[in-house]
N, CA, C and O atoms as a MOPAC input file, in Angstrom:
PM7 MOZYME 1SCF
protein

 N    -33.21900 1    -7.48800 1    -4.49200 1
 C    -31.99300 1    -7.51100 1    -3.72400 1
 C    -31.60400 1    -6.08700 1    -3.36100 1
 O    -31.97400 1    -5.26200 1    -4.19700 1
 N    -30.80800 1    -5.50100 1    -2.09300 1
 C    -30.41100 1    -4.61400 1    -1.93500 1
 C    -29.03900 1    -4.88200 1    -1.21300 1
 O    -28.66900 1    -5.64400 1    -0.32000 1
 N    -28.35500 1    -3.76900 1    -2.11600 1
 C    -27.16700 1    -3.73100 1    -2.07800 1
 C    -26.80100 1    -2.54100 1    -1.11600 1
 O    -27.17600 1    -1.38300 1    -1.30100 1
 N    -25.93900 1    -3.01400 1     0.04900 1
 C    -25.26400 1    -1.28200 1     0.73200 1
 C    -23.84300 1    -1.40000 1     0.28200 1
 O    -23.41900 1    -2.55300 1     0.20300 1
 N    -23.15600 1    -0.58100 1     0.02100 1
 C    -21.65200 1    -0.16800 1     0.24700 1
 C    -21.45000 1     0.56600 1     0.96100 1
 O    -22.11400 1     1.55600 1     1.26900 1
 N    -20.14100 1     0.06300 1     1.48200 1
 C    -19.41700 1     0.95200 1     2.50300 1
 C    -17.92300 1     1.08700 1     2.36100 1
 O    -17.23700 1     0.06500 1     2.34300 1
 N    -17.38700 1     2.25300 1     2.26100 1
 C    -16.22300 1     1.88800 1     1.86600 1
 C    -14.90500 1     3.03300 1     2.84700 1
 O    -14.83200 1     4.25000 1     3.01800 1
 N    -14.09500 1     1.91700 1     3.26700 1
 C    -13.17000 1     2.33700 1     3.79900 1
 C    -11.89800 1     2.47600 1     3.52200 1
 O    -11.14700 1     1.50100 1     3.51800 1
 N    -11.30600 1     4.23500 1     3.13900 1
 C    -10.10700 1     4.05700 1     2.28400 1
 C     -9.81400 1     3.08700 1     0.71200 1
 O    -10.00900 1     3.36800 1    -0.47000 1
 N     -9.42300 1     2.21600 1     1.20700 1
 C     -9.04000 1     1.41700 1    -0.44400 1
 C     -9.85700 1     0.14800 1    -0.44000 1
 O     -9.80500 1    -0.57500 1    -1.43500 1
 N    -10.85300 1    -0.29700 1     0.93200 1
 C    -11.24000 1    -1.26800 1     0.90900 1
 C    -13.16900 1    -1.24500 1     1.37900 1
 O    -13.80600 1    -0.73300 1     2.30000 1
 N    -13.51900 1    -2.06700 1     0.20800 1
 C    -15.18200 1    -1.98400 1     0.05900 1
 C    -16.04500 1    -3.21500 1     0.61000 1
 O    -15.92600 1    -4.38600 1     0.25100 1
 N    -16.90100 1    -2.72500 1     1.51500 1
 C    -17.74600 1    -3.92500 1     2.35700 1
 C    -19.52200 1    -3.63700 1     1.60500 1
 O    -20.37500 1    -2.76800 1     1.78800 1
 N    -19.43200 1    -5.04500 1     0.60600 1
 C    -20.71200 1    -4.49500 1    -0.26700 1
 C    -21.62400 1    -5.74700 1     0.73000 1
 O    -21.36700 1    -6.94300 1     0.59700 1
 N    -22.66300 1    -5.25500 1     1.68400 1
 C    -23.53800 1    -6.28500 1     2.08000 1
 C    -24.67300 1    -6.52500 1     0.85800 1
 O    -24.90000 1    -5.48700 1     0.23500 1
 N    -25.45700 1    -7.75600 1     0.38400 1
 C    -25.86100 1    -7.92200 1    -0.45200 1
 C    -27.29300 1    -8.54700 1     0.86400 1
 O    -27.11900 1    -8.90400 1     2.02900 1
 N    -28.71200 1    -8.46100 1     0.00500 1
 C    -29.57100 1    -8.77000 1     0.84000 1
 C    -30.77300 1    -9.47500 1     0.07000 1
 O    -31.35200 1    -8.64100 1    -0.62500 1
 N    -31.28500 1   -10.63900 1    -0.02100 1
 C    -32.17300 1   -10.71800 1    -0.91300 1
 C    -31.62400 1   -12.03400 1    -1.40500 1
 O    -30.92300 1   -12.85400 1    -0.81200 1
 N    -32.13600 1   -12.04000 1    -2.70400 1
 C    -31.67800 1   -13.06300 1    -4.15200 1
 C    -30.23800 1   -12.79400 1    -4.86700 1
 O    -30.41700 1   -11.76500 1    -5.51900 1
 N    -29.44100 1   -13.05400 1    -4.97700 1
 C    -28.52200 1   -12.98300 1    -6.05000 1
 C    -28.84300 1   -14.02300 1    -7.25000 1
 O    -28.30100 1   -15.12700 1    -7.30600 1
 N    -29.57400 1   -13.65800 1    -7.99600 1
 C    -29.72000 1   -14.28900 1    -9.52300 1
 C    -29.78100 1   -13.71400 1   -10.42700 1
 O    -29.41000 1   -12.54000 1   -10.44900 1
 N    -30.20200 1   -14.24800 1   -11.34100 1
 C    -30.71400 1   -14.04100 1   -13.01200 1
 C    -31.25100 1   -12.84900 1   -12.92600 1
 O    -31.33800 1   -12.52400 1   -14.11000 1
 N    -31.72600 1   -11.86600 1   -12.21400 1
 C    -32.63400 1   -10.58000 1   -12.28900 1
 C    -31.86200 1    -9.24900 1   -11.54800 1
 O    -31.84000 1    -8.02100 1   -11.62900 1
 N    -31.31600 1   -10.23500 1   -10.85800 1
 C    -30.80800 1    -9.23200 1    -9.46300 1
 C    -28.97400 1    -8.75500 1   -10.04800 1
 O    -28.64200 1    -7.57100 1   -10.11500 1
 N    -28.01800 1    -9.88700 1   -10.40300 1
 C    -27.06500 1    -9.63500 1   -11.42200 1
 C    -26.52700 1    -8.98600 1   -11.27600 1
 O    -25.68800 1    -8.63100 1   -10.44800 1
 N    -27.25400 1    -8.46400 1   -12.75400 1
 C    -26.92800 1    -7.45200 1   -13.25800 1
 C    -26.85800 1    -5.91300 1   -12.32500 1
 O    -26.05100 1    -5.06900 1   -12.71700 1
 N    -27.51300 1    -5.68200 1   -11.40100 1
 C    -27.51600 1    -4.65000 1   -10.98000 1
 C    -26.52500 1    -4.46600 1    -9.60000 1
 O    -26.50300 1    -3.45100 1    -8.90300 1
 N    -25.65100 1    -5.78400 1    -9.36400 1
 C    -24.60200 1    -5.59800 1    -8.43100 1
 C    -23.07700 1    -5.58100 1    -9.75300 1
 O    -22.10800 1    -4.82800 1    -9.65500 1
 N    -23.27000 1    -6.51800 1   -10.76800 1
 C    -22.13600 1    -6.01100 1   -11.65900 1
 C    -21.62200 1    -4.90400 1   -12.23600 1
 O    -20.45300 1    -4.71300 1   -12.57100 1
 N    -23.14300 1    -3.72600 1   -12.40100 1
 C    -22.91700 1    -2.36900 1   -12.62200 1
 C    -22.04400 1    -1.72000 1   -11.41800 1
 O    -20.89400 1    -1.29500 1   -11.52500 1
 N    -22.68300 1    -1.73400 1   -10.48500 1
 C    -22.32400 1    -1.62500 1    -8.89000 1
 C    -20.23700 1    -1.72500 1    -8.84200 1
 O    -19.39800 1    -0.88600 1    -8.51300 1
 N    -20.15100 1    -2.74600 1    -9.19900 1
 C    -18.79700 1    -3.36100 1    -9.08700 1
 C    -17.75300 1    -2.99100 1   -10.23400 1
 O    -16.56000 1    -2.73800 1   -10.06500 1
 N    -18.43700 1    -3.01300 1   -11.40400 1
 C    -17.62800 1    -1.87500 1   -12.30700 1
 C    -17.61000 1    -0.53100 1   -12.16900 1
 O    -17.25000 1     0.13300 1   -13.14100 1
 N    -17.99800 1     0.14100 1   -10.92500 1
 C    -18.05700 1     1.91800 1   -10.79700 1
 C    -17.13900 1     1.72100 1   -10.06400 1
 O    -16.16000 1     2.40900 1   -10.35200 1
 N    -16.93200 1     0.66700 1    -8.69500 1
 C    -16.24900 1     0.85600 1    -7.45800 1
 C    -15.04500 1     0.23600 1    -7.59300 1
 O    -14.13300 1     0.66500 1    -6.88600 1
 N    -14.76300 1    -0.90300 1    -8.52000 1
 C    -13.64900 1    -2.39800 1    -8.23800 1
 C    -12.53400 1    -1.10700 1    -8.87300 1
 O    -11.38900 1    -1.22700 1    -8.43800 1
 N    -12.70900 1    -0.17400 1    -9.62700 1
 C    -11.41700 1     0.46300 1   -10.09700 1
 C    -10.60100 1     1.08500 1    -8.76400 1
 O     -9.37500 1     1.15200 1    -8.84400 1
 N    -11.05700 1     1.39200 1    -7.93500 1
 C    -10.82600 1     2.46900 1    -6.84900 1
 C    -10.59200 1     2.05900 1    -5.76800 1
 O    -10.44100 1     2.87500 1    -4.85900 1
 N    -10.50000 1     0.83400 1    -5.54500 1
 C    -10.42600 1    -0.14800 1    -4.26200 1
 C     -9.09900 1    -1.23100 1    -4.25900 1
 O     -8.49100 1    -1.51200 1    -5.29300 1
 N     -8.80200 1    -1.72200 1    -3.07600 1
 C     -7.44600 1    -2.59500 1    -3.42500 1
 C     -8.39700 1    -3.89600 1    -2.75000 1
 O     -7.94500 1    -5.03900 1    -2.81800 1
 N     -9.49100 1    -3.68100 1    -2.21800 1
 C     -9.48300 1    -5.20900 1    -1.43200 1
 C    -11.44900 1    -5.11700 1    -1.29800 1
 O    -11.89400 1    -4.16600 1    -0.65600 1
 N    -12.10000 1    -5.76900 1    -1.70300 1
 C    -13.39800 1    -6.10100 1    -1.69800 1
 C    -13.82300 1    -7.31900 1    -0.57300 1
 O    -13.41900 1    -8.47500 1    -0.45100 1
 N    -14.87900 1    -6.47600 1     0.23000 1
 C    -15.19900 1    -7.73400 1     1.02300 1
 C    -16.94400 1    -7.89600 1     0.97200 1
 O    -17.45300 1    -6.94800 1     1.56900 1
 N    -17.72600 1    -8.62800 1     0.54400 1
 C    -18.70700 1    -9.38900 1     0.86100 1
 C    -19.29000 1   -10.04900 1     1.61900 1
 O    -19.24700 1   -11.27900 1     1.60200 1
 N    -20.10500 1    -9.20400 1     2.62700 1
 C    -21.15500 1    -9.63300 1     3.85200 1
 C    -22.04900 1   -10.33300 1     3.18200 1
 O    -22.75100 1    -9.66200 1     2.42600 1
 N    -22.26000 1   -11.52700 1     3.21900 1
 C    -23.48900 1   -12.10900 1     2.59900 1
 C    -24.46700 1   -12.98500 1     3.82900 1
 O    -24.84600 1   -14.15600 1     3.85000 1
 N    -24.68400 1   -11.75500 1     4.88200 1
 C    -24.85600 1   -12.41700 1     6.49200 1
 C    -26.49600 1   -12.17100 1     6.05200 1
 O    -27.21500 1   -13.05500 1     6.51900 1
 N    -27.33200 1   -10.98800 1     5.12400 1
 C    -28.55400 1   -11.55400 1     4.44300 1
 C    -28.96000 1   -11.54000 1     3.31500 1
 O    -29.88200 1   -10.87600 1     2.84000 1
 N    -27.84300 1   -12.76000 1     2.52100 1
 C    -28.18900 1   -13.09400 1     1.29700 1
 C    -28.69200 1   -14.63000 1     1.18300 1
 O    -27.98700 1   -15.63500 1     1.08800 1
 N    -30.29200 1   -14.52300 1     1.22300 1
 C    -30.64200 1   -15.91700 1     1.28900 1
 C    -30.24400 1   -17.06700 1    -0.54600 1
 O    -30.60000 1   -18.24500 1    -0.58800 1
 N    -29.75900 1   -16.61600 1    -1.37200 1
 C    -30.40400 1   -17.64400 1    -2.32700 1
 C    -28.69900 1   -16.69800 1    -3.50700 1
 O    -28.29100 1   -15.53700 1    -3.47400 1
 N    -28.28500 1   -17.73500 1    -4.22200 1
 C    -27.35600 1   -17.24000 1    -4.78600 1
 C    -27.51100 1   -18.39900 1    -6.30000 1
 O    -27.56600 1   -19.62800 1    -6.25300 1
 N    -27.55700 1   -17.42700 1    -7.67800 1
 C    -27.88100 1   -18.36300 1    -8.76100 1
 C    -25.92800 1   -18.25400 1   -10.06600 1
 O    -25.00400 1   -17.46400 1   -10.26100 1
 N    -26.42900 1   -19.76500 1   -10.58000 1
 C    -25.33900 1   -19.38500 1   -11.31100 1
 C    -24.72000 1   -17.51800 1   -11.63200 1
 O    -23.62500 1   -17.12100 1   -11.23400 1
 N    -25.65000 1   -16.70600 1   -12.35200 1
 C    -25.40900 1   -15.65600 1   -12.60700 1
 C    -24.62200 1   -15.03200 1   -11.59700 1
 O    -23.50500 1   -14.51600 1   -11.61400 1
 N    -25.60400 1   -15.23000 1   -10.58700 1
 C    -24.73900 1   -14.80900 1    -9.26100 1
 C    -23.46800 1   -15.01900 1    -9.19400 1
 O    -22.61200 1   -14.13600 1    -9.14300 1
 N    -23.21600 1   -16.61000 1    -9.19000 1
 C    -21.42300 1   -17.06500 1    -8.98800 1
 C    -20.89300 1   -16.65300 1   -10.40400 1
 O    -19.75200 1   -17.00000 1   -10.70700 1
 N    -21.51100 1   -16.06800 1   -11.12700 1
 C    -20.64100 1   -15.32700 1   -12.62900 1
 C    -19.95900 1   -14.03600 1   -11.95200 1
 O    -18.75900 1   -13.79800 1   -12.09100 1
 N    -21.00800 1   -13.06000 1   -11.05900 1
 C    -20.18200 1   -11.85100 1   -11.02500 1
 C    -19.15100 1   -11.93300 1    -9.96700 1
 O    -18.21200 1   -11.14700 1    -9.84600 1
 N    -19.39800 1   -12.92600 1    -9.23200 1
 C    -18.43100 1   -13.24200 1    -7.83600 1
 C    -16.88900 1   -13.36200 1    -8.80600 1
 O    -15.90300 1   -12.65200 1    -8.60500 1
 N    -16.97300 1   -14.16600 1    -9.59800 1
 C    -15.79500 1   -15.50600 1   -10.18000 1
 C    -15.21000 1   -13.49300 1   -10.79900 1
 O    -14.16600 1   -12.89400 1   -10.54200 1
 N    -16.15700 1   -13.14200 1   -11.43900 1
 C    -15.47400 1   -11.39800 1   -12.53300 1
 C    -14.69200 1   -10.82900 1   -11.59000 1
 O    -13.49300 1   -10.55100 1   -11.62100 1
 N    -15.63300 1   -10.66700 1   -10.61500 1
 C    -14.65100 1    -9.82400 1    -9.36400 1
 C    -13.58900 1   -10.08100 1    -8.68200 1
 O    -12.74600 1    -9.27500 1    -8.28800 1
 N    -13.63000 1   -11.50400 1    -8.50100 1
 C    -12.67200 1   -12.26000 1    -8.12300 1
 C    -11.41200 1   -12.26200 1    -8.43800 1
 O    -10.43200 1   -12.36000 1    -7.70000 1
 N    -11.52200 1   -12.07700 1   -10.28700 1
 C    -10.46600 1   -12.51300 1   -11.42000 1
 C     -9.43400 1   -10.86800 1   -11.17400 1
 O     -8.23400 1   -10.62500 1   -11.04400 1
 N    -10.79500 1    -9.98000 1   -11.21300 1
 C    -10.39400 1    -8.06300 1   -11.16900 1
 C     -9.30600 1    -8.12100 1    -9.80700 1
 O     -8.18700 1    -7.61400 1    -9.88300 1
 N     -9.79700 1    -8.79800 1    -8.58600 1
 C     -9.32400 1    -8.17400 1    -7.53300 1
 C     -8.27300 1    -8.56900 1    -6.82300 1
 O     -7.63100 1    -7.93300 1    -5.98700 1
 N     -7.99600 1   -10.74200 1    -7.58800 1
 C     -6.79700 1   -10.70400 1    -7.59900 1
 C     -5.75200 1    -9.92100 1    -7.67300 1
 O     -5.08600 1    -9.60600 1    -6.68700 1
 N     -5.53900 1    -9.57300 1    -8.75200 1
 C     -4.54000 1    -9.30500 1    -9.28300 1
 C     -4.47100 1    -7.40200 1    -8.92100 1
 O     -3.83700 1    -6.57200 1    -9.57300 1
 N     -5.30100 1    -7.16300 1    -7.75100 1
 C     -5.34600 1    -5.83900 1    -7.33700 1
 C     -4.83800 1    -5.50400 1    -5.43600 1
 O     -4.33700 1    -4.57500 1    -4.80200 1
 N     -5.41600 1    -7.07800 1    -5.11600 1
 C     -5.73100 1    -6.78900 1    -3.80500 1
 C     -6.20400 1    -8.13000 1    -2.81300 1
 O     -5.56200 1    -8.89600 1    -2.09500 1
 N     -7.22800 1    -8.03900 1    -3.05500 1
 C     -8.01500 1    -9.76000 1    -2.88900 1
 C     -8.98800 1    -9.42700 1    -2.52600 1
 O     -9.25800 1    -8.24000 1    -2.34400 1
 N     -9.82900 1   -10.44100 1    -2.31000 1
 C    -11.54700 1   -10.62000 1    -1.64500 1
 C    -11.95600 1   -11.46800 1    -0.90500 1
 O    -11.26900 1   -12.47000 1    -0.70400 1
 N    -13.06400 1   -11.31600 1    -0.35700 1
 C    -13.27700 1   -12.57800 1     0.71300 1
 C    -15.14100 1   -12.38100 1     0.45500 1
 O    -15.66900 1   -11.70700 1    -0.42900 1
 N    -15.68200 1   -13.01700 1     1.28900 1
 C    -16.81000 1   -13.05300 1     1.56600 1
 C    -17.31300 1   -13.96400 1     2.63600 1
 O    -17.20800 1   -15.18600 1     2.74100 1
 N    -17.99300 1   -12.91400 1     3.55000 1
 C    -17.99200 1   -13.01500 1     5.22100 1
 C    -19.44000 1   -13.47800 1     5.52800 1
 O    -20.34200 1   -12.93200 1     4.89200 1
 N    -19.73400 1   -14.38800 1     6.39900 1
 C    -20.85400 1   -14.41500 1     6.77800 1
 C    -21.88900 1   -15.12800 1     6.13300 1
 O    -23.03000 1   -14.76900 1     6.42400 1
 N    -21.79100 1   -15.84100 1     5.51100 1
 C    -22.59700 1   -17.45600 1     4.41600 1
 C    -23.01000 1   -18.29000 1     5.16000 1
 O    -22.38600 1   -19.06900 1     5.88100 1
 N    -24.35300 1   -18.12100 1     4.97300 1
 C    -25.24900 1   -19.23600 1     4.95600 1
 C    -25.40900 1   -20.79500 1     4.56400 1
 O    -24.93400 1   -21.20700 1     3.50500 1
 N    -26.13000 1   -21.68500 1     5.50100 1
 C    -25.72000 1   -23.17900 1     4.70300 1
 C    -26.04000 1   -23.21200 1     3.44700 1
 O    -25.31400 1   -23.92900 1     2.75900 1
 N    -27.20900 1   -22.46900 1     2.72100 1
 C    -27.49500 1   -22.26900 1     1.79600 1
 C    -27.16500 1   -22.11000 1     0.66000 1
 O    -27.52600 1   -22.73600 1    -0.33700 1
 N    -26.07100 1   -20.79500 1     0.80900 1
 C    -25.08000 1   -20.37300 1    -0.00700 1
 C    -24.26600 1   -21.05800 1    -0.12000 1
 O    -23.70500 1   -21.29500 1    -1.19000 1
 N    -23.90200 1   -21.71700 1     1.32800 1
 C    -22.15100 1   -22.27700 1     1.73400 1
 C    -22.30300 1   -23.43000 1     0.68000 1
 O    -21.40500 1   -23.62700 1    -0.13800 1
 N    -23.71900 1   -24.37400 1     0.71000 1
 C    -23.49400 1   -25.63500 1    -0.32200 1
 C    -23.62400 1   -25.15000 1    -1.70100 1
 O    -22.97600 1   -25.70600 1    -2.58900 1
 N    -24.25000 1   -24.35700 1    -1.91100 1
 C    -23.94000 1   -24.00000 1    -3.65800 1
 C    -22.58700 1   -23.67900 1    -4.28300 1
 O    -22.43000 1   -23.79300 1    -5.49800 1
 N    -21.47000 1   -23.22300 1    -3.36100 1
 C    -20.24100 1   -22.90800 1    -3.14600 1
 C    -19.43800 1   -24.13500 1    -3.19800 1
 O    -18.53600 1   -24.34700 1    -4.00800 1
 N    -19.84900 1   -24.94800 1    -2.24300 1
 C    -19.16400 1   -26.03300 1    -2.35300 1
 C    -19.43300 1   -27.41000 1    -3.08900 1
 O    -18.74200 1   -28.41800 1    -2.94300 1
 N    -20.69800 1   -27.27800 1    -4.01100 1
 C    -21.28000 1   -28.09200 1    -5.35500 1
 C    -20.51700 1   -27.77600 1    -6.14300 1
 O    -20.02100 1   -28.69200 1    -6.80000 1
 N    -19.92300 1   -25.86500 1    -6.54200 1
 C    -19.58300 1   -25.53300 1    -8.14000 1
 C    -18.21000 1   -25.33200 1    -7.87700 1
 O    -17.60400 1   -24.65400 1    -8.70700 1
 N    -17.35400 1   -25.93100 1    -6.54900 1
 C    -16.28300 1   -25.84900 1    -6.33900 1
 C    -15.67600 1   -24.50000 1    -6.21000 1
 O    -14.48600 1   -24.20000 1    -6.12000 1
 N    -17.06100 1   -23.51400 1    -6.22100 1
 C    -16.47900 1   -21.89100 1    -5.49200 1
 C    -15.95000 1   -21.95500 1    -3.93500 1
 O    -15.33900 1   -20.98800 1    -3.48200 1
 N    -16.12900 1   -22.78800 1    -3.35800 1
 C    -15.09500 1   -22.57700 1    -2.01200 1
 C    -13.99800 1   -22.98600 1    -1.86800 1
 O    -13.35800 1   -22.74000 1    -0.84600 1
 N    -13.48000 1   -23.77300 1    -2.95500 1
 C    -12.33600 1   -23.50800 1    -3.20200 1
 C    -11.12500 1   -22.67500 1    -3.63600 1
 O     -9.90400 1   -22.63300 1    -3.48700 1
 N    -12.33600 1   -21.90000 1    -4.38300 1
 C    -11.26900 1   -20.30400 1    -5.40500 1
 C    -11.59200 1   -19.53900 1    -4.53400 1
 O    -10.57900 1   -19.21700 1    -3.91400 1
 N    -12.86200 1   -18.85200 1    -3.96700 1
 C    -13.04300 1   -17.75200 1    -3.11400 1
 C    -12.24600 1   -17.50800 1    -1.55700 1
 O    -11.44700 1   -18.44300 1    -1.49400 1
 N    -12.19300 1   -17.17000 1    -1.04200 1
 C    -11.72000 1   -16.82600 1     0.38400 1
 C    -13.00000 1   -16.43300 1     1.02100 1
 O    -13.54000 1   -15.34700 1     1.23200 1
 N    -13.34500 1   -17.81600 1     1.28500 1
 C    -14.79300 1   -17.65100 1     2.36600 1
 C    -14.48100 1   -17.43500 1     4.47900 1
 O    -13.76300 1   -18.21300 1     5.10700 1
 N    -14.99200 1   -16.61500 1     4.91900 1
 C    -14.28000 1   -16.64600 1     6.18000 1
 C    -16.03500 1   -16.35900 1     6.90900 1
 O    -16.19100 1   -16.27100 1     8.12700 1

């Protein structure tokens, strides 16, 4: 998976590219504990993230919980792919999918 950030003022556009799973994780949660302190509003391009695993919807739901209560989040650009795994584990209901 590859991760870009971009960040504007108080608000961070992390495009994610690849797998989000069990392997991949961990290395966007590191990612998100350096940046989520310093930001008021997180947004998520997931326009080429083909494949998203529980683990995956673990660090979404962390960030989610952080950025409430900071700012908010969304995540832009989902695939049918993604969009039904979202809407199986009842994440399109908590997230702000646009």
């Amino acid at each position: 998976m590859t991760i870009n950030k971009k960040e504007n003022g108080s608000v961070m556009t992390i495009n994610l590219e690849g797998r989000l799973d069990t392997t991949t994780s961990p290395t966007l949660e590191k990612e998100l504990n350096e940046v989520l302190p310093n930001i008021t509003e997180l947004v998520f391009d997931f326009s080429k993230l083909e494949y998203i695993s529980s683990a995956g919807l673990r660090v979404l739901l962390t960030a989610h919980k952080v950025m409430s209560r900071k700012g908010g989040m969304k995540v832009t650009n989902v695939n049918e792919i993604v969009q039904e795994v979202f809407d199986v584990t009842g994440f399109s209901d908590i997230l702000t999918i646009e």
